[in-house]
NUZANU-357986 format. One record per residue: x, y, z of N, C-alpha, C, O in turn; residue in three letters. Coordinates in steps of 0.001 Angstrom, whole numbers, plus 500000, padded with zeros to 6 digits. Layout:
REM residues N
XYZXYZXYZXYZAla;...
REM end
This chain:
REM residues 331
521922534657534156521956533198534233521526532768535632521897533205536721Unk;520553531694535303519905531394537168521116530524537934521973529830537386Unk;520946530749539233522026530180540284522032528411539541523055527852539146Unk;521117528017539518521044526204538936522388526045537721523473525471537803Unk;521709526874536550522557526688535562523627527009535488524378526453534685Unk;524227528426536636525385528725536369526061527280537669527278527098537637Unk;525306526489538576525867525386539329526455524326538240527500523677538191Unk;525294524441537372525461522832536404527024523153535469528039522456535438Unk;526717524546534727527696524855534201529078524616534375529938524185533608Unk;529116525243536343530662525176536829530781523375536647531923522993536390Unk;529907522480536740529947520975537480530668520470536194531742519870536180Unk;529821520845534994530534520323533676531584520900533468532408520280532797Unk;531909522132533903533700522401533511534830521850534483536027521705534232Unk;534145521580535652535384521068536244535396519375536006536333518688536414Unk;534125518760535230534304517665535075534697517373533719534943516170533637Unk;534881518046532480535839518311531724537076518614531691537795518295530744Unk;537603519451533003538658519580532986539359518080533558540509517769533250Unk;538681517410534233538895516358534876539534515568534122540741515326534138Unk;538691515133533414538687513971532227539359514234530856539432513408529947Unk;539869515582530832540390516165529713539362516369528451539967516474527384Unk;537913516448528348537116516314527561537494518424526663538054519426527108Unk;536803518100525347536734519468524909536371521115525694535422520911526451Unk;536617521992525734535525523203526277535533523972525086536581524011524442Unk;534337524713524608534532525491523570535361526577523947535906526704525044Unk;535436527441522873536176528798522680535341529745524116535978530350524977Unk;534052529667524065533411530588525183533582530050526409533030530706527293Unk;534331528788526880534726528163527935533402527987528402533176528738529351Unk;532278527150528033531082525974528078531405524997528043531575525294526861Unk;531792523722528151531896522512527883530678521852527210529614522462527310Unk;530691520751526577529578520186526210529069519222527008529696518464527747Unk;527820519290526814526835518930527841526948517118527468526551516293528290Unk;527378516826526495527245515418525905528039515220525049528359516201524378Unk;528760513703524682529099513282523671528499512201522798528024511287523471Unk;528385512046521487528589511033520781528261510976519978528780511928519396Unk;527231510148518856527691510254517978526149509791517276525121509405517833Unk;526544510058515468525234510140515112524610508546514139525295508209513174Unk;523269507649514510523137506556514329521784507000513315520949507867513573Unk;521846506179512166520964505868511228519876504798511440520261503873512155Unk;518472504690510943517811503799511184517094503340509941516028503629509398Unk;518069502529509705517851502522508109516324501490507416515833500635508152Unk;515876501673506323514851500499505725515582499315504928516667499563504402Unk;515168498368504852515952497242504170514643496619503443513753495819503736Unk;514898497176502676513554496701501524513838495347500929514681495420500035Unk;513341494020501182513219492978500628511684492583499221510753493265498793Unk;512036491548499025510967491128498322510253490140499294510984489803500226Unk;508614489421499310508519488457500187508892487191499098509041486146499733Unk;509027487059498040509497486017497077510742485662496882511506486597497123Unk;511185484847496596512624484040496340512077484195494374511056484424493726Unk;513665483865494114513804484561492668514614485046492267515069485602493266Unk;515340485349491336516521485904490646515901487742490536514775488223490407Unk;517286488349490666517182489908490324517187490141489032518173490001488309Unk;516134490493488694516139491115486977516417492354486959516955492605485880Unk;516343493113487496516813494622487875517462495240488992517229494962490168Unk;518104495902488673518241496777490343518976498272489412519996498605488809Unk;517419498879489893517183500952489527518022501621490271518167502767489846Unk;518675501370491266519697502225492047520944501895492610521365500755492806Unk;521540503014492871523179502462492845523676503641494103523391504820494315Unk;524454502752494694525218503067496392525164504520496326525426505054495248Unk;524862505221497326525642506570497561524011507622497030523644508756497336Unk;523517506740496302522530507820495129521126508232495716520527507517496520Unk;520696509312495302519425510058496637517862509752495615517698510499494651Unk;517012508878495840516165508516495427514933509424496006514940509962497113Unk;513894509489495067512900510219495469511337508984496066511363507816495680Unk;510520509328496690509582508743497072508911507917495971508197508523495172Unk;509033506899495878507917506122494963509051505572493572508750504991492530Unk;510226505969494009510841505674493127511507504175493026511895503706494095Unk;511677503371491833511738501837491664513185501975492260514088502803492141Unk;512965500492493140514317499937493438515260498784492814516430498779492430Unk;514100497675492891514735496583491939513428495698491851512458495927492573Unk;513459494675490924512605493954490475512843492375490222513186492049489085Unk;512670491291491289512660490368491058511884489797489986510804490317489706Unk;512441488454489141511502487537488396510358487745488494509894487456489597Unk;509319488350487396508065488305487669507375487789486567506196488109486416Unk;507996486949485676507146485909484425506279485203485165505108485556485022Unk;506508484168486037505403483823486767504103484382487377503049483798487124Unk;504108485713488334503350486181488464502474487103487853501305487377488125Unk;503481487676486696502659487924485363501644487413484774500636488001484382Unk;501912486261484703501128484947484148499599484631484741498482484445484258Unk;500268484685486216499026484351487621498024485600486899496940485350486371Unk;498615486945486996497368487961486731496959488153485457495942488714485047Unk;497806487657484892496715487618483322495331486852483507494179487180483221Unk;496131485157484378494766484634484400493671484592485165492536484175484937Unk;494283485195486324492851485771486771492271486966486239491088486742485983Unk;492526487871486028492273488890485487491519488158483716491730489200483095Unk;491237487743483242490610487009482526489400486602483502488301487134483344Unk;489647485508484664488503484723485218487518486076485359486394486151484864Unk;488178487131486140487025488335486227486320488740485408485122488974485572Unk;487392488996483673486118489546482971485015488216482739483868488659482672Unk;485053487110482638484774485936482459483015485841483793481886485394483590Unk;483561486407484853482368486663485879482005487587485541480790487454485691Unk;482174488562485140481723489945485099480426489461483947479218489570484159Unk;481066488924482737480054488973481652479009487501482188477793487448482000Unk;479628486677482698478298486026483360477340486532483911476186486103483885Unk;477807487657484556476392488172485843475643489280485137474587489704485607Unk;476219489813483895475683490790483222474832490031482119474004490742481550Unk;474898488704481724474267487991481202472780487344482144471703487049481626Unk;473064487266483346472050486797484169471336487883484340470323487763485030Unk;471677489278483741470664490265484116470355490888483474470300492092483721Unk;469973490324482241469206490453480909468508489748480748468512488809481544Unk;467741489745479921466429488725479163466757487833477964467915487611477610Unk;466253487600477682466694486351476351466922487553475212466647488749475313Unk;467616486706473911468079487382473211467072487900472417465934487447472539Unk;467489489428471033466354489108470398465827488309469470464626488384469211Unk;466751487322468758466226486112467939465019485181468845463924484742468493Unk;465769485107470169464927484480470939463445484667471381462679483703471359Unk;463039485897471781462392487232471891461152486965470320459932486906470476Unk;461738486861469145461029486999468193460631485304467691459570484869467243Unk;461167485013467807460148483309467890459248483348468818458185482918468372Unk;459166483721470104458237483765471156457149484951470842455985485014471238Unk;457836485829470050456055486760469765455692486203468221455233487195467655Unk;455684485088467286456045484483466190455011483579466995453889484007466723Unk;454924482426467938454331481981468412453213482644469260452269481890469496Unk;453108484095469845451952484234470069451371484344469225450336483681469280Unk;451559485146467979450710485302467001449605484337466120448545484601465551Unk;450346483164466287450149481777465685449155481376467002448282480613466586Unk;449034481580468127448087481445469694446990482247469055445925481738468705Unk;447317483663468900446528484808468484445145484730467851444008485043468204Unk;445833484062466525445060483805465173444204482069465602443218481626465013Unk;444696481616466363444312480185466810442919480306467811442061479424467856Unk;442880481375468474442228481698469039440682482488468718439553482369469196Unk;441281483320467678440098483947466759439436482510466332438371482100466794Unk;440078481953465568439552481264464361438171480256465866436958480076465753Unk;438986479914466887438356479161467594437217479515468271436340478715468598Unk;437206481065468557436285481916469150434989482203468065433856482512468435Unk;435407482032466666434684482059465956433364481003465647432146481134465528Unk;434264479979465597433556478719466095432647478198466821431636477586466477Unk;433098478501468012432366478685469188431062479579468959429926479152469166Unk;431315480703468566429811481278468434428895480460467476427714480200467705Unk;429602480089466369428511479642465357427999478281466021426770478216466006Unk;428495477414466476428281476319467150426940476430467825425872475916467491Unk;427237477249468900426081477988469695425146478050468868424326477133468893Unk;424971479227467812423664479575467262422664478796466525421478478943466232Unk;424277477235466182423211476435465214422758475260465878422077474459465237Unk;423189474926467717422847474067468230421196474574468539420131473958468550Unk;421565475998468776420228476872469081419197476532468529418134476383469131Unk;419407476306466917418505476352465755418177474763465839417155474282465349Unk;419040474104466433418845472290466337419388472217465393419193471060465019Unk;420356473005464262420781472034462619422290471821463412423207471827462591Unk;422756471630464862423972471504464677424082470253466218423372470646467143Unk;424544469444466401424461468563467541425300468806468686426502468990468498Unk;424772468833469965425661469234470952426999468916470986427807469658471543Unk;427431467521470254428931467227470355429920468335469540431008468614470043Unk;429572468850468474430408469814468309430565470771469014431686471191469302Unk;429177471438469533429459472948470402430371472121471265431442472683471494Unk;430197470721471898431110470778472893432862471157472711433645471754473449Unk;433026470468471304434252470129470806434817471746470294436013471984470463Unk;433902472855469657434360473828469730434887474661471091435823475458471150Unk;433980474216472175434100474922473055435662474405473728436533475160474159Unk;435702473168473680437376473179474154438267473434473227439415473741473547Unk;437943473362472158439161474725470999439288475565471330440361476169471359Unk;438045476015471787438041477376472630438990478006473530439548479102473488Unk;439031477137474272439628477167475975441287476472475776442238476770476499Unk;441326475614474760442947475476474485443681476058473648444906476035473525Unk;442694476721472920443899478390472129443802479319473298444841479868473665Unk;442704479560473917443212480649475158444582480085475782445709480398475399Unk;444333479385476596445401478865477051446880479012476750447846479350477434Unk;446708478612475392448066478544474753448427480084474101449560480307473674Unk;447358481122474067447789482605473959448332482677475597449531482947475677Unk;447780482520476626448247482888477844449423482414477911450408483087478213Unk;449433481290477654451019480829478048451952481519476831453007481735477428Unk;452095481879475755452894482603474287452985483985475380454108484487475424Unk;451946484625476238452240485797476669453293485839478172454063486645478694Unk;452893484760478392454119484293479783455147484220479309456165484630479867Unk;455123483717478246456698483514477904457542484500477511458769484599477508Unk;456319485478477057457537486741476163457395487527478096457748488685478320Unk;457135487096478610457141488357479727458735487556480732459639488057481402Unk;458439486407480410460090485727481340460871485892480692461999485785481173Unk;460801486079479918461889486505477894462736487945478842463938487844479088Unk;462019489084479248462035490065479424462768489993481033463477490968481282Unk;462692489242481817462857489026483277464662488571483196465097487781482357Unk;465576489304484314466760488458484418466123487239485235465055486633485315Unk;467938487235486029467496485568486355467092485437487333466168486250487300Unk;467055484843488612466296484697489815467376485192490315468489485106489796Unk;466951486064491968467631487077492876468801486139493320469861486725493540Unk;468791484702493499469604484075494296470737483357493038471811482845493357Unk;470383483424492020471418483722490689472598484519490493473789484310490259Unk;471617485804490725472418486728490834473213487024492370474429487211492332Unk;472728487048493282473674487083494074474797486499493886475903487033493806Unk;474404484872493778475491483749493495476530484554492750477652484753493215Unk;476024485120491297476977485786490392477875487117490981479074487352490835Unk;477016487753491573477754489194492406479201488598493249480385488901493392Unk;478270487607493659479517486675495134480961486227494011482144486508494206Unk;480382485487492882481750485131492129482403486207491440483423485934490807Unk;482045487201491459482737488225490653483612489185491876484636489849491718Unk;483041489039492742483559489787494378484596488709494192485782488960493979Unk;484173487695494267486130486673494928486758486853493647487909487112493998Unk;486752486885492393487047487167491371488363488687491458489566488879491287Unk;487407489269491748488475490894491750489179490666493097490159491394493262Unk;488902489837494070489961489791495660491150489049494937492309489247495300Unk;490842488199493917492112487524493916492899487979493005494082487640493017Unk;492464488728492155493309490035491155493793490935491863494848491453491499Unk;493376491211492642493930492522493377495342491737494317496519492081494418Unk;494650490679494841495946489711495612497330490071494254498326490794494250Unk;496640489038493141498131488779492137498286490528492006499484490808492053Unk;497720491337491908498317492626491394499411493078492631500447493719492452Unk;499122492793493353499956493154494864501199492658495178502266493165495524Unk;500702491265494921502025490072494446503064490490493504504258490552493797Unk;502538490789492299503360491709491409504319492937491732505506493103491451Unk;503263493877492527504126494628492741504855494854494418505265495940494828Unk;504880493689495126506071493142495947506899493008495385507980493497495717Unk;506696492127494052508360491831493365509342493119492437510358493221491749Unk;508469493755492869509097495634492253508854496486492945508260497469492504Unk;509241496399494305509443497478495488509565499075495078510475499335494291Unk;508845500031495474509531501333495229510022502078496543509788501581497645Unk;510638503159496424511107503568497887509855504140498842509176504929498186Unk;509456503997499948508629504114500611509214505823501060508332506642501318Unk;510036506075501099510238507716500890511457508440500340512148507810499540Unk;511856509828500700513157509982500034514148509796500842514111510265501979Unk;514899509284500517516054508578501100517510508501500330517655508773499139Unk;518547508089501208519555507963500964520152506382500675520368505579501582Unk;520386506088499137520598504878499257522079504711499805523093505338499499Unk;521891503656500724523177503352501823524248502210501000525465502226500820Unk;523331501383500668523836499829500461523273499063499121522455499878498696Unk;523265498101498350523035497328497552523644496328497802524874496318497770Unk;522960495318498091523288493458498648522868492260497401522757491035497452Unk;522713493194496362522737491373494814523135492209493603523259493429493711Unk;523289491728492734523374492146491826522432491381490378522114490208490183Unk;522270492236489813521259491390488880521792489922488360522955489657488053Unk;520872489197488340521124487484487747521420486726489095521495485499489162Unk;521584487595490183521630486387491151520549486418491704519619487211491558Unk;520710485094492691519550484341493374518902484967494834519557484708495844Unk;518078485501494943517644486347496036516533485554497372515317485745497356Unk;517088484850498239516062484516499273514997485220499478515080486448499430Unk;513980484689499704512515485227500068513321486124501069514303485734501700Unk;512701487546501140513189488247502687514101488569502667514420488523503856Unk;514920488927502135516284489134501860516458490533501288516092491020500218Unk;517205491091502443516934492945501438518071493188500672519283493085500865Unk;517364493535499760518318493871498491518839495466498397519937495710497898Unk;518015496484498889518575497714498876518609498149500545517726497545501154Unk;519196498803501174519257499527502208519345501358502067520176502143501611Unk;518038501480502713518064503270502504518078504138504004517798503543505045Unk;518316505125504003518495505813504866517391506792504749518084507805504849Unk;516395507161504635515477508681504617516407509479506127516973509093507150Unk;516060510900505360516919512182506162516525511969507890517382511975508774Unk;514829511757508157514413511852508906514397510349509611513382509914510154Unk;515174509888509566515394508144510529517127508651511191517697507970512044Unk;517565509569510767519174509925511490518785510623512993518072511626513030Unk;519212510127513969519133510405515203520640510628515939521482509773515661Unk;520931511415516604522109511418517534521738510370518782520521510255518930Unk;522508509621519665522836508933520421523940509461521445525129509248521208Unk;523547510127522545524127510927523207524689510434524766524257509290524911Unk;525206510698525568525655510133526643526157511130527658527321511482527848Unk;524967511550528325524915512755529207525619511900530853525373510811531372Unk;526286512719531127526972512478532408525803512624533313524757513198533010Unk;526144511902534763524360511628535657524680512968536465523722513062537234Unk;525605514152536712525122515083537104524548516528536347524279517651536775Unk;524505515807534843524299517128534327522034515946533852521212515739532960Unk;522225515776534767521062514990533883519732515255534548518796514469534408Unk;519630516493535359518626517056535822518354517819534961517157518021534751Unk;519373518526534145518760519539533548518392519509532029518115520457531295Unk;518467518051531723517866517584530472516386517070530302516100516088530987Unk;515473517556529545514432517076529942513994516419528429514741516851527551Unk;513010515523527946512166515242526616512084516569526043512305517586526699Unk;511784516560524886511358518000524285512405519121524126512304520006523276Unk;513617518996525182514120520015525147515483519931524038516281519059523692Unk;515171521732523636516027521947522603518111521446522625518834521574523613Unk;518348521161521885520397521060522056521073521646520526520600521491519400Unk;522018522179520828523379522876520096523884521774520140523947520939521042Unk;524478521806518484524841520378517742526284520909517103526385521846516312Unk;527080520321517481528513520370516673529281519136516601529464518142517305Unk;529732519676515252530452518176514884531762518546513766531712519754513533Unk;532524518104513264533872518190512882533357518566511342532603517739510830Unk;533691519711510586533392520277509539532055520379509064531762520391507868Unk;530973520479510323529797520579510114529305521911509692530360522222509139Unk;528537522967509504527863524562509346527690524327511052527473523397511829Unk;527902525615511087527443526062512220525834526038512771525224525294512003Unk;525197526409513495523927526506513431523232525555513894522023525735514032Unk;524056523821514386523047523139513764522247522793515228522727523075516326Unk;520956522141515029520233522011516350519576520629516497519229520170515409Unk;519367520007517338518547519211517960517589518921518640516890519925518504Unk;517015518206519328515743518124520257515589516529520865515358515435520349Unk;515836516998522187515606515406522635514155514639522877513214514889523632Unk;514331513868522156513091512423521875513085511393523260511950511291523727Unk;514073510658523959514326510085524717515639509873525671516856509900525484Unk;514726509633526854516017509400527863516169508247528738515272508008529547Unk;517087507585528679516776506031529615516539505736530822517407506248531529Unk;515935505271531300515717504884532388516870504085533380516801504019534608Unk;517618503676532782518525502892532854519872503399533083520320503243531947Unk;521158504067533989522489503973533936523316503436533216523056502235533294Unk;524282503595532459525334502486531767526703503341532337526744504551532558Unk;527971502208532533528737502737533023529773503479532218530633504327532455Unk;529264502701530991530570503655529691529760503278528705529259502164528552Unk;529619504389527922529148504051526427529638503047525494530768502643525768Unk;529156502597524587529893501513523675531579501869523117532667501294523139Unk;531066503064522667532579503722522334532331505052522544531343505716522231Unk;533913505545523432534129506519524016534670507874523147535850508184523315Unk;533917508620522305534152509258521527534460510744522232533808511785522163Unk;535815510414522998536718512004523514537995512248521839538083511575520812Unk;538750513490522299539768513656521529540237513206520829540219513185519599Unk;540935512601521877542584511530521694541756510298520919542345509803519957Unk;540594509828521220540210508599520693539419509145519076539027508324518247Unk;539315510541518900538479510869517431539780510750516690539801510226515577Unk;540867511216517262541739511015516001541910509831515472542259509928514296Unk;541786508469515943542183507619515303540763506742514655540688505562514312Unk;539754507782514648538648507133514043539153507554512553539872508485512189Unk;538495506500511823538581506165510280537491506016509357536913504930509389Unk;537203506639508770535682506329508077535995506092506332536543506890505573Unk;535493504839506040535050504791504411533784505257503785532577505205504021Unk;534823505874502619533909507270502375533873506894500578534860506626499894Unk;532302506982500066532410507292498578531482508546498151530498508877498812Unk;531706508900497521531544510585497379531249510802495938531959510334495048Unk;530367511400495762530611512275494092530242513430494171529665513585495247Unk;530285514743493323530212515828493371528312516155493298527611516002492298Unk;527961516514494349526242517194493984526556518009495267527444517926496115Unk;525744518631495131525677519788496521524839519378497794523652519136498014Unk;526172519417498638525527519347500143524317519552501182523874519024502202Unk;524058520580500362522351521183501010521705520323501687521058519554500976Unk;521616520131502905520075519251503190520424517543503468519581516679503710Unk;521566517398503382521851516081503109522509515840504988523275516551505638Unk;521818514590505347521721514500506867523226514257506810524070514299505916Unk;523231513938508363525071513561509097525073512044509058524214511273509485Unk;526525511718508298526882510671508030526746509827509525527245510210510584Unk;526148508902509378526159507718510424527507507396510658528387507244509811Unk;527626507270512346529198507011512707529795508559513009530884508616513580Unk;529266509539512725529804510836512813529909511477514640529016511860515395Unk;530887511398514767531173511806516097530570513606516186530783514460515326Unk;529708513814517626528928514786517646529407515421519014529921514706519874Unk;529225516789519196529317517431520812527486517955520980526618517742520134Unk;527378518369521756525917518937522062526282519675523514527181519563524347Unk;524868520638523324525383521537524138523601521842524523522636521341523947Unk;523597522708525544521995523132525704522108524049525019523153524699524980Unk;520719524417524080520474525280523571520370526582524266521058527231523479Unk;520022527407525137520447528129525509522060528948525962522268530124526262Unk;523104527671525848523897527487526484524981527748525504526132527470525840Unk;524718528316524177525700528095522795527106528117523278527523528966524066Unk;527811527170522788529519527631522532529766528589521563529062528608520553Unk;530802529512521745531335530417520521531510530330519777532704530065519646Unk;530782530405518524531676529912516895530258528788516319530149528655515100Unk;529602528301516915528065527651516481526967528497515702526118528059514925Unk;527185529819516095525942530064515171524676530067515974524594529595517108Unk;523628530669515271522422531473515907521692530157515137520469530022515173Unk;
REM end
């Protein structure tokens, strides 16, 4: 043992003996007292509303993702039906803008070229004979003229029968469709909003945890914000310790501590997270001996096995440096 630690060592036993604090069986004292604090979740709804459910009950160990309770949600039910409608409602608009006309539609328009088609022969026909008999003199220029614009207005009107079946075939203009893309985009933002909305009002546990508390009971009236379950997960339990200022050189962040506590397993360990910057002259409560006996704890209990299950909040703790074990702790 280096000259430091066996200094610190003697400093904490004669300042235990001082104060009358514990020493273990191996005559170590503990390096710290106090005690162990929970940091619990308080799961609210953001809605006001009556409790239609509540999935869990005091004391009981919930798994991740598992339902807690469920405010009134006929209303917001409602909200996502109807948007969720407006979407498919955009959806089949923009899938309509990006098609062509129908095929009834489609077949009147090649129905009319054909009728251009045949309008056109008959006129082209014309036209030649016109020609050959103005040629001959048995026919007078006013007809060739008059054939010749039969001519030129069945073309026409085939060109245009062929425009039409080709826009028949075309969706709608690019800035249509965007328009349509854009309403179907705000369309699904605001479904996804009500779907979210929905399931605010049916919280599940954000991990596994220990349910601590229940604050309504179904049929009553629940303030917006207002937490209805309180959980504990294993990993939010922290000790809260209160190292004397001469043993407080030899505590550092990171470093390992020997954990004992009143009918705890042996074995158990720690690791310090933080240290204050700050002096206090007495802890909130002074958790020596004489003052554990008259601590009192309400306790509800049912039979499942202990395994794994963190230290009750409020649980008065000793700590020790890990290197430093008291007798009877465990490896």
């Amino acid at each position: 043992m280096s000259g430091f630690l066996g200094s610190l060592l003697d400093g904490l036993a004669a300042i235990a003996l001082a104060v009358g604090l514990p020493i273990a069986a191996g005559g170590t004292p503990p390096l710290a007292h106090g005690y162990v604090e929970g940091e619990y979740l308080r799961i609210a709804a953001p809605s006001a509303g009556m409790l239609e459910s509540l999935s869990v009950a005091r004391g009981a160990q919930v798994a991740a993702g598992a339902p807690l309770f469920a405010i009134d949600r006929a209303t917001a039910r409602a909200e996502r039906d109807r948007l969720a409608a407006a979407l498919a409602q955009a959806r089949a608009q923009r899938a309509d803008l990006a098609t062509g006309k129908r095929v009834q539609e489609v077949a009147v328009l090649t129905a009319q070229r054909a009728r251009a088609e045949a309008a056109l022969r008959y006129s082209t026909a014309e036209l030649a004979r016109q020609q050959e008999l103005v040629a001959r003199k048995v026919s007078s220029p006013d007809k060739l003229d008059q054939a010749r614009a039969a001519f030129d207005r069945d073309r026409g009107q085939l060109a245009e029968a062929d425009a039409q079946l080709a826009v028949a075939a075309l969706p709608a203009r690019p800035e249509q469709l965007r328009a349509a893309d854009e309403t179907v985009t705000q369309a699904e933002a605001a479904l996804a909003q009500a779907e979210r909305r929905l399931a605010d009002l049916a919280p599940v546990a954000p991990a596994a945890a220990l349910v601590e508390d229940t604050l309504y009971n179904p049929g009553e009236w629940v303030p917006a914000g207002s937490p209805v379950v309180s959980l504990l997960p294993p990993e939010r339990v922290k000790l809260v310790l209160f190292v004397p200022e001469t043993a407080l050189a030899g505590v550092v962040p990171g470093g390992a501590l020997s954990v004992r506590c009143d009918g705890c397993p042996p074995g158990l360990s720690a690791r310090v997270t933080r240290i204050a910057s700050q002096a206090e002259y007495t802890p909130p409560v002074i958790y020596s001996v004489g003052s554990r006996e008259k601590l009192v704890f309400r306790m509800e209990a049912r039979m499942e096995t202990a395994s794994g299950r963190p230290l009750n909040p409020g649980l008065p703790v000793d700590v020790w440096l890990a290197d430093v074990r008291p007798a009877g702790t465990g490896q």
